[in-house]
RORO-558823 format. One record per residue (C-alpha): residue in one letter; x, z, y. Coordinates in Angstrom, 1 decimal. Each point is the difference from the previous one (the first is absolute). Layout:
[A,[X,Z,Y]]
...
***
This chain:
[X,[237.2,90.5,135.1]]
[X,[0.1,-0.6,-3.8]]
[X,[2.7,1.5,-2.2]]
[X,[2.5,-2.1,-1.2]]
[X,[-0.5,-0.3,-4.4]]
[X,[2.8,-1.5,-1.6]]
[X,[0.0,-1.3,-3.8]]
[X,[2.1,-1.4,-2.3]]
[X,[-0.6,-3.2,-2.0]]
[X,[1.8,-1.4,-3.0]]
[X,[0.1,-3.6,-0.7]]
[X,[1.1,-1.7,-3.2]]
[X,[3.8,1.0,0.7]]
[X,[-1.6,4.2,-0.6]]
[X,[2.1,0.7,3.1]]
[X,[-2.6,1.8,2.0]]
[X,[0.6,-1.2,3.9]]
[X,[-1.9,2.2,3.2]]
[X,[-2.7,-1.0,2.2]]
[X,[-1.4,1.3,3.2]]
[X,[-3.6,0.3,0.7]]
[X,[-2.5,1.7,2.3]]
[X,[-2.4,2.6,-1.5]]
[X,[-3.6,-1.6,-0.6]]
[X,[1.5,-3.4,-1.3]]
[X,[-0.4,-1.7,-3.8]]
[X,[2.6,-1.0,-2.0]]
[X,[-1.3,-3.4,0.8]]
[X,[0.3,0.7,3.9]]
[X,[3.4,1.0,-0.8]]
[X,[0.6,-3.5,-2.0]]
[X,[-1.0,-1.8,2.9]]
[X,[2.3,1.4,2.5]]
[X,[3.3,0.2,-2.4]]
[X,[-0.4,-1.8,-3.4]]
[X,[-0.3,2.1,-2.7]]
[X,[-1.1,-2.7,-2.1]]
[X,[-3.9,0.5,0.5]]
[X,[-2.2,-3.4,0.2]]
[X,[-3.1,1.4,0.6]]
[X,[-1.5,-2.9,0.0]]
[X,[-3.8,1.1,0.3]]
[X,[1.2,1.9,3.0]]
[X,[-1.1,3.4,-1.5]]
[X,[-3.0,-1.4,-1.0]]
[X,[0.1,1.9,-3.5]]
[X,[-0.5,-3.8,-1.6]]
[X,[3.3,-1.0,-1.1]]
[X,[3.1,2.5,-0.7]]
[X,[2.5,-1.5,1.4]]
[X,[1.0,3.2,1.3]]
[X,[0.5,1.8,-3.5]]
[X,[2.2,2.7,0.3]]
[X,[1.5,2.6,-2.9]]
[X,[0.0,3.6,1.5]]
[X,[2.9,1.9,-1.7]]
[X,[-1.7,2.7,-1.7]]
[X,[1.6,2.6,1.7]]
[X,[-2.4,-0.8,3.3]]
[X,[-2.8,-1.5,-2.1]]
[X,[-2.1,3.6,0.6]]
[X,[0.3,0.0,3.4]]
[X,[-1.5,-2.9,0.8]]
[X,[-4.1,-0.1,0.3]]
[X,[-1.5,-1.6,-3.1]]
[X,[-0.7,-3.6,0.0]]
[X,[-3.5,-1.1,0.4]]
[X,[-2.2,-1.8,-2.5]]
[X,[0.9,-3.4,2.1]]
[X,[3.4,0.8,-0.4]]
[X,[0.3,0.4,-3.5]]
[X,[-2.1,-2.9,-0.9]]
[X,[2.2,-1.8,1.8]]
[X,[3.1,1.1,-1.8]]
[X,[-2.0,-0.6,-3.4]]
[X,[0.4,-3.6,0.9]]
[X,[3.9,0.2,0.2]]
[X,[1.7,-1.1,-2.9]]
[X,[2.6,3.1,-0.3]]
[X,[-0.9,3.2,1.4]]
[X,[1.4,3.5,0.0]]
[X,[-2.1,3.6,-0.1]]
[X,[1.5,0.3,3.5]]
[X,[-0.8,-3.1,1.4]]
[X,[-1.8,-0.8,3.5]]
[X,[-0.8,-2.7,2.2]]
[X,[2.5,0.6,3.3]]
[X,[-2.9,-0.9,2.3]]
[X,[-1.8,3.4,-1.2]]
[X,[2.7,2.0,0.4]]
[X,[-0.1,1.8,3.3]]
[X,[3.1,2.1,1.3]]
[X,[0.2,2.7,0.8]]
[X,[1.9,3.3,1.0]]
[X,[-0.4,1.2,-3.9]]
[X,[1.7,-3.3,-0.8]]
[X,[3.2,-0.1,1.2]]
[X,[2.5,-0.9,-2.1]]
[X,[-2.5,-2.2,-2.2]]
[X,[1.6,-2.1,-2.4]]
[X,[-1.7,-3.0,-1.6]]
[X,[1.3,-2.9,-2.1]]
[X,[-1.1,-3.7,1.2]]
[X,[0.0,-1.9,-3.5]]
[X,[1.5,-3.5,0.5]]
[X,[1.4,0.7,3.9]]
[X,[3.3,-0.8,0.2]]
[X,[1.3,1.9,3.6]]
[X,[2.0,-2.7,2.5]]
[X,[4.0,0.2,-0.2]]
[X,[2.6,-1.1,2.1]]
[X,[3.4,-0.6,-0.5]]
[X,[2.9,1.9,1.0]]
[X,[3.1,-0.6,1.9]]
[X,[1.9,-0.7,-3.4]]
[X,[-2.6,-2.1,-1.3]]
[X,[-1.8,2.5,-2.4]]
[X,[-3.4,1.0,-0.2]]
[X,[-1.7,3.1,1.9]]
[X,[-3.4,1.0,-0.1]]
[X,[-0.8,0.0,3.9]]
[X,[-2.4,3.9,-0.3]]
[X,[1.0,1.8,-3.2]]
[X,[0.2,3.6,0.1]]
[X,[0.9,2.6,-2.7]]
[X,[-2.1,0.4,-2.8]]
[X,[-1.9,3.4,0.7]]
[X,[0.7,2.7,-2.5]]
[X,[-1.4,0.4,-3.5]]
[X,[-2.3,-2.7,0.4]]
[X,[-0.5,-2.6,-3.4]]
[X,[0.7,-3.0,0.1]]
[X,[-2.7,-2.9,0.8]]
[X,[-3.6,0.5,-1.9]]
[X,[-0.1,-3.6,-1.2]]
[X,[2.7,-2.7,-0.4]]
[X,[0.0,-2.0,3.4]]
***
């Protein structure tokens, strides 16, 4: 049985919010089963980066480096970081638990609470002494 990975992702509100996902998945296969605000729309193709993802730096060395395909991908994205990826390469695994990534432009689903304010429906606690996002989202 795979390991359960779990990950955090910030949105456009910087709050970073908690998602499950079996060991062996993408970031993309994780987008697809609870929105993290991946489009992959070339279905991990390597043709279109809709799946662009900021690693915080902090986790950045831990992932395997991106292939040739990969970066000329992201050389076709208008705004890029030095830590940024394509979710459908990244694989998870045990070494990346805890992973946190910033999802420029995704803003994560709210609901509204009893009293009629606003609450982000998965946020969790910012982990400790990590910076804030790479790149404006």
């Amino acid at each position: 049985m795979a390991e359960k990975i779990h990950i955090h992702a910030r949105g456009a509100d910087g709050v970073p919010h908690r998602f499950d996902a079996a060991e062996g998945m993408t970031l993309l296969d994780l987008s697809r089963t609870q929105d993290i605000g991946l489009q992959g729309k070339c279905c991990g193709a390597l043709r279109c980066g809709t799946c662009h993802v900021v690693v915080d730096p902090a986790w950045a060395g831990r992932l395997p480096p991106a292939s040739e395909e990969e970066l000329d991908v992201l050389d076709c994205l208008p705004v890029v970081a030095a830590t940024s990826r394509l979710g459908c390469q990244v694989r998870l695994t045990a070494q990346l638990v805890g992973l946190v990534v910033d999802v420029p432009g995704w803003k994560p689903k709210h609901a509204e609470s009893a009293d009629g304010g606003v609450v982000i429906t998965t946020p969790v606690a910012e982990p400790a002494g990590l910076p804030a996002p790479a790149v404006p989202v």
